[in-house]
C-alpha positions as CSV (number, residue, x, y, z in Angstrom):
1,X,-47.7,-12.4,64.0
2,X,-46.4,-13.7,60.9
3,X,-44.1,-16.6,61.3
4,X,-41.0,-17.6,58.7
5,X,-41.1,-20.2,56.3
6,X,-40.0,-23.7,56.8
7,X,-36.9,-24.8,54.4
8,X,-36.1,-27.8,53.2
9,X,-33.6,-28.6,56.2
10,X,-36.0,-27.4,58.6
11,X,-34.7,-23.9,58.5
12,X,-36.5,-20.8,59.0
13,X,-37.0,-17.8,56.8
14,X,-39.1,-15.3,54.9
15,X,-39.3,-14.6,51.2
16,X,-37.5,-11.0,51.6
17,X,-34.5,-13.1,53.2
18,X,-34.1,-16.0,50.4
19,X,-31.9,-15.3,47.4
20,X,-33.9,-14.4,43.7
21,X,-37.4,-14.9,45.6
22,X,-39.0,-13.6,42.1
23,X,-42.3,-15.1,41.3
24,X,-41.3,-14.5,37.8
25,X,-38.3,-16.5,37.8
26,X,-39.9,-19.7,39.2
27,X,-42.7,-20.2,36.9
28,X,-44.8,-23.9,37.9
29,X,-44.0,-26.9,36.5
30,X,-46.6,-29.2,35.3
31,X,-45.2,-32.3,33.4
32,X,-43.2,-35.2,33.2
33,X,-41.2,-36.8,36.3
34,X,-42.1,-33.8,38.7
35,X,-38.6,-33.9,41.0
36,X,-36.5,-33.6,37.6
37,X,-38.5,-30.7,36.5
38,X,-37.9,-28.5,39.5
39,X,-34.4,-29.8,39.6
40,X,-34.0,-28.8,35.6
41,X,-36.0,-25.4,36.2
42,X,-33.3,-24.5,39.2
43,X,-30.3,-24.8,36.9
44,X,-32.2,-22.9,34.2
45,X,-32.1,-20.3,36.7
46,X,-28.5,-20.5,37.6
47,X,-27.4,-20.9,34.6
48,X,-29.4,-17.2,33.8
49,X,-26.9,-15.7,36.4
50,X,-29.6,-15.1,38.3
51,X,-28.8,-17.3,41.1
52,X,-24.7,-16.7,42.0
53,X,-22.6,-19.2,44.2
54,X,-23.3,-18.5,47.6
55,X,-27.0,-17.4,46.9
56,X,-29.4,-18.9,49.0
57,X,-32.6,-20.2,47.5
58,X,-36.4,-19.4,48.9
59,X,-37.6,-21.2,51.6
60,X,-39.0,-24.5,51.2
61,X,-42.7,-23.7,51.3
62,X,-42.1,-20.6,49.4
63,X,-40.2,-22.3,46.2
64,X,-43.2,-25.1,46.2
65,X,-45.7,-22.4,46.1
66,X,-43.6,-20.7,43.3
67,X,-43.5,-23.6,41.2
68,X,-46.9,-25.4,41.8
69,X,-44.9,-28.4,43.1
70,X,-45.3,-30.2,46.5
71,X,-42.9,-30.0,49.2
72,X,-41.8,-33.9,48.9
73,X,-41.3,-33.6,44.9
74,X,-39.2,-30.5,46.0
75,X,-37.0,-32.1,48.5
76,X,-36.5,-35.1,46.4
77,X,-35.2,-32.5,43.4
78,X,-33.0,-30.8,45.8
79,X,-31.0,-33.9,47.3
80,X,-30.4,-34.9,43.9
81,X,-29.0,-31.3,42.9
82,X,-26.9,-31.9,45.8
83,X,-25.6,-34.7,44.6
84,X,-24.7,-33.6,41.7
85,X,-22.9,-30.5,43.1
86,X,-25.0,-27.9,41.8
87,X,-26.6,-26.7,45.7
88,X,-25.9,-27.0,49.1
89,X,-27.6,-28.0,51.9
90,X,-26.8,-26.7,55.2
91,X,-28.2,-27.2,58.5
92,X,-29.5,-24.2,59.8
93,X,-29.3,-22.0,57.2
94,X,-30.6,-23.1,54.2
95,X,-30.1,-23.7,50.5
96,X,-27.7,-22.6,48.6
97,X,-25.7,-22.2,45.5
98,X,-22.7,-24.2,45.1
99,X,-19.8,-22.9,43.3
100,X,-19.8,-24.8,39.8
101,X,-17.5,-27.8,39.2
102,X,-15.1,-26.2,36.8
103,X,-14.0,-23.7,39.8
104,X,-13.9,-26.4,42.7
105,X,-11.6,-28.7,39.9
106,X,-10.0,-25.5,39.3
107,X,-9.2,-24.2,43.3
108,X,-8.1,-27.8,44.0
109,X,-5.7,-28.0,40.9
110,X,-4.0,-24.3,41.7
111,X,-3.9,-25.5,45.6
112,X,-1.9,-28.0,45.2
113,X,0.4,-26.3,43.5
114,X,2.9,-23.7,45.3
115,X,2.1,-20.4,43.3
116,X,4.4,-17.5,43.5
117,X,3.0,-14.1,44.1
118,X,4.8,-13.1,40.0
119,X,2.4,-15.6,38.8
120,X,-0.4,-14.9,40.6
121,X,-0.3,-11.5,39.3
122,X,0.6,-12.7,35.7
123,X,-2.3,-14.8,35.6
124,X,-4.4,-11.4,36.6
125,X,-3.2,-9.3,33.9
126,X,-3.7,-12.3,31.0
127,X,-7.7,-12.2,32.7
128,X,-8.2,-8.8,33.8
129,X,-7.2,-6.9,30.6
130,X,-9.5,-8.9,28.1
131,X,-11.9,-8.8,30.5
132,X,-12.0,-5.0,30.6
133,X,-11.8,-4.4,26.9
134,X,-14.9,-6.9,26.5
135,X,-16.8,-5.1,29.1
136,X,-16.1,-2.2,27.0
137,X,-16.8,-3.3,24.4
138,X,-20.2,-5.6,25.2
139,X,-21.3,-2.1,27.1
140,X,-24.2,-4.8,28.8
141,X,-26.1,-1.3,31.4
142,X,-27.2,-3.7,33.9
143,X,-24.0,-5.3,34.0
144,X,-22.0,-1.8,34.2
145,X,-24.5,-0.7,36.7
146,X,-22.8,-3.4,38.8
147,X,-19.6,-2.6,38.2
148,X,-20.7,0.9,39.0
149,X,-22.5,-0.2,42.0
150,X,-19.1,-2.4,42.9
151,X,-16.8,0.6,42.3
152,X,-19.2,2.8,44.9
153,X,-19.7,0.7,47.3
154,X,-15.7,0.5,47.3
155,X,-14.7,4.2,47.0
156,X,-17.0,5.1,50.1
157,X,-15.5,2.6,52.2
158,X,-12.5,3.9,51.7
159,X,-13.1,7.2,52.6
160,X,-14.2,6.2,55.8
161,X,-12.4,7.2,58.7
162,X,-11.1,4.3,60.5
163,X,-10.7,2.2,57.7
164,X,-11.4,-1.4,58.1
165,X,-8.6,-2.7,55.7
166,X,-10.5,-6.4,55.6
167,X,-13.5,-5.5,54.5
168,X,-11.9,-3.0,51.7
169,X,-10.3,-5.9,50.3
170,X,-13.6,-7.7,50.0
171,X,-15.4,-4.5,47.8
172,X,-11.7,-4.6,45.5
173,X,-12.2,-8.1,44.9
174,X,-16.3,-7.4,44.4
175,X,-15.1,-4.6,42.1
176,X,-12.6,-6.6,39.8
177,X,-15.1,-9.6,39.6
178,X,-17.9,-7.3,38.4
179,X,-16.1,-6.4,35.4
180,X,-15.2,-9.7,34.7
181,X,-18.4,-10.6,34.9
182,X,-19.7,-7.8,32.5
183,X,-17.6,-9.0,30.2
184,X,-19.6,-11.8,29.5
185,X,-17.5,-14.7,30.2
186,X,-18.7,-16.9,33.2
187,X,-15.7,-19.4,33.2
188,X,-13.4,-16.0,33.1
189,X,-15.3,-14.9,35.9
190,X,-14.9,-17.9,38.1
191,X,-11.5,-18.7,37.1
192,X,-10.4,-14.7,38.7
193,X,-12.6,-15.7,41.6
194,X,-10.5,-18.5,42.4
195,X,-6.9,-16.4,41.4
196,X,-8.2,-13.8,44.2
197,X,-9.0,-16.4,46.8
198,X,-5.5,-17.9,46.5
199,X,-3.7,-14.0,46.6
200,X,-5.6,-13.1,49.4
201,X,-4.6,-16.2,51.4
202,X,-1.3,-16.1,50.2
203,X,-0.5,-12.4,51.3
204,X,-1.3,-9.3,53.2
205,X,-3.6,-7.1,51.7
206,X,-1.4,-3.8,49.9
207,X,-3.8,-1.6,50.9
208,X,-2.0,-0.8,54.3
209,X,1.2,0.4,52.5
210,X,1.1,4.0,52.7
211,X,-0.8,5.9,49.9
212,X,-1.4,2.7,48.2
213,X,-5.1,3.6,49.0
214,X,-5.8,6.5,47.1
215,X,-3.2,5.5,44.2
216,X,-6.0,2.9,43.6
217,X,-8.6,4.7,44.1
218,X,-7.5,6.7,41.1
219,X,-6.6,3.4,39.2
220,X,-10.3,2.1,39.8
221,X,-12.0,5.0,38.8
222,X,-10.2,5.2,35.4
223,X,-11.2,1.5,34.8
224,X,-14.8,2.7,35.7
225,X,-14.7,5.8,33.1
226,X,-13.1,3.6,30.4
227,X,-15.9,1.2,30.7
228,X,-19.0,3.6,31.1
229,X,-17.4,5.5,27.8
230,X,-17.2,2.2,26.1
231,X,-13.3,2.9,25.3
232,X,-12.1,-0.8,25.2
233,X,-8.6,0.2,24.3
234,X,-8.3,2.8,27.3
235,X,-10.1,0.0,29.6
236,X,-7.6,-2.4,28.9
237,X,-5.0,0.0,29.5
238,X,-6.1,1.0,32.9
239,X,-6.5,-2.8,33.6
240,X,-2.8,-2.9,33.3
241,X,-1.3,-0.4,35.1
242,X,-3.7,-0.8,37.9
243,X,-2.4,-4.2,38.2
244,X,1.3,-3.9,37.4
245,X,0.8,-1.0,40.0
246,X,-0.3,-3.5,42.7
247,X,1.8,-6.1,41.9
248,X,5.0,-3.9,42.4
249,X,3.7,-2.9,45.7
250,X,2.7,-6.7,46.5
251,X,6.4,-7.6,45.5
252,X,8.0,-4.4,47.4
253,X,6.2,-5.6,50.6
254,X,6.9,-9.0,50.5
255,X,10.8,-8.4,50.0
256,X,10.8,-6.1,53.0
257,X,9.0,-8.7,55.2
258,X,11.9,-10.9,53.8
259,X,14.4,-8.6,55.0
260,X,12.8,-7.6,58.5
261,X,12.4,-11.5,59.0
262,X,15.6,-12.1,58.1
């Protein structure tokens, strides 16, 4: 029987089950102070976008292996990655990508704040609509295969009978930040991931108001054609009424939860 690998917390795992475990991406080291060359060759690959937040790294004994390095020299690299902020290490599950500085400064700036749902939705439509144009624009086909891939993933889901309206919410978000994210901007990207943590903790999802579900439907799949055609104009236009769609739904929900409370 083949047995998992070891990771650096004592964690178990195979190669199959670690995030970007790509012999290609982590090439061996060979010079200079060993635990800062892994440490420097893991951010390379973050910083490539091949590694997201929230992706776990290979195993212990498999990322060694991958980069020529001992275990120790790896360990070392890792606790001082961690201290720096750049991974995680937890107990019993591994290593993994921490979200970058900018968006933990950012999250705890816009938290301590008390955001109204108008600007929440303002501050979408000043991302979202650049962000579509570029995406147009760029036209990156691996990066609108994922917002393909995003936009799938979504649309069959909702077609489902017996919707489950949490994990819907979930592939919208996926969606949105998959254009973002083709648009070439990483801080744009991680700013809207943080604007869509706070709206979905701040509200009920709209997608249980009746026919708000196949209204965006429609909406998403006109982004999606906009983008594949490379029509930034007609991108950023779809961008927009998507979301002044949703945010007059948002707004006619929340005032009648007002007036039921009340």
């Amino acid at each position: 029987m083949t047995t998992g690998a070891t990771g650096a917390d004592g964690v178990t795992g195979t190669p199959e089950a670690d995030g970007a475990a790509d012999d290609e991406l982590w090439t061996p080291v060979r010079q200079g102070s060993i635990a800062d060359l892994i440490a420097r060759r893991i951010l390379d690959v973050i910083a490539s976008d091949k590694l997201r937040p929230g992706d776990r790294l290979p195993s212990e004994r498999d990322l060694a292996a991958m980069l020529g390095a001992s275990r120790p020299s790896l360990r070392e690299a890792l606790r001082s990655l961690k201290a720096q902020g750049h991974v995680e290490i937890r107990h019993g599950a591994g290593v993994f990508v921490a979200d970058p500085a900018t968006t933990r400064t950012l999250r705890d700036a816009l938290f301590a704040e008390e955001m109204s749902l108008i600007e929440l939705f303002d501050m979408r439509e000043v991302l979202e609509l650049p962000a579509a144009s570029w995406a147009a624009r760029h036209h990156d086909p691996d990066k609108l295969a994922a917002v393909t891939a995003a936009h799938d993933a979504l649309r069959e889901a909702s077609l489902r009978p017996g919707i489950d309206v949490d994990r819907l919410q979930q592939l919208d978000a996926a969606f949105h930040l998959r254009i973002v994210e083709a648009a070439g901007n990483r801080f744009l990207s991680r700013t809207l991931g943080v604007l869509q943590e706070m709206h979905a903790r701040g509200m009920e999802t709209t997608l249980r108001i009746p026919g708000r579900l196949e209204a965006s439907r429609a909406d998403h799949q006109r982004i999606l054609d906009a983008l594949l055609a490379g029509d930034a104009v007609a991108a950023r236009r779809a961008a927009r009424a998507h979301i002044n769609a949703v945010r007059t739904a948002a707004l006619t929900r929340l005032q009648a939860d007002e007036q039921e409370a009340g």
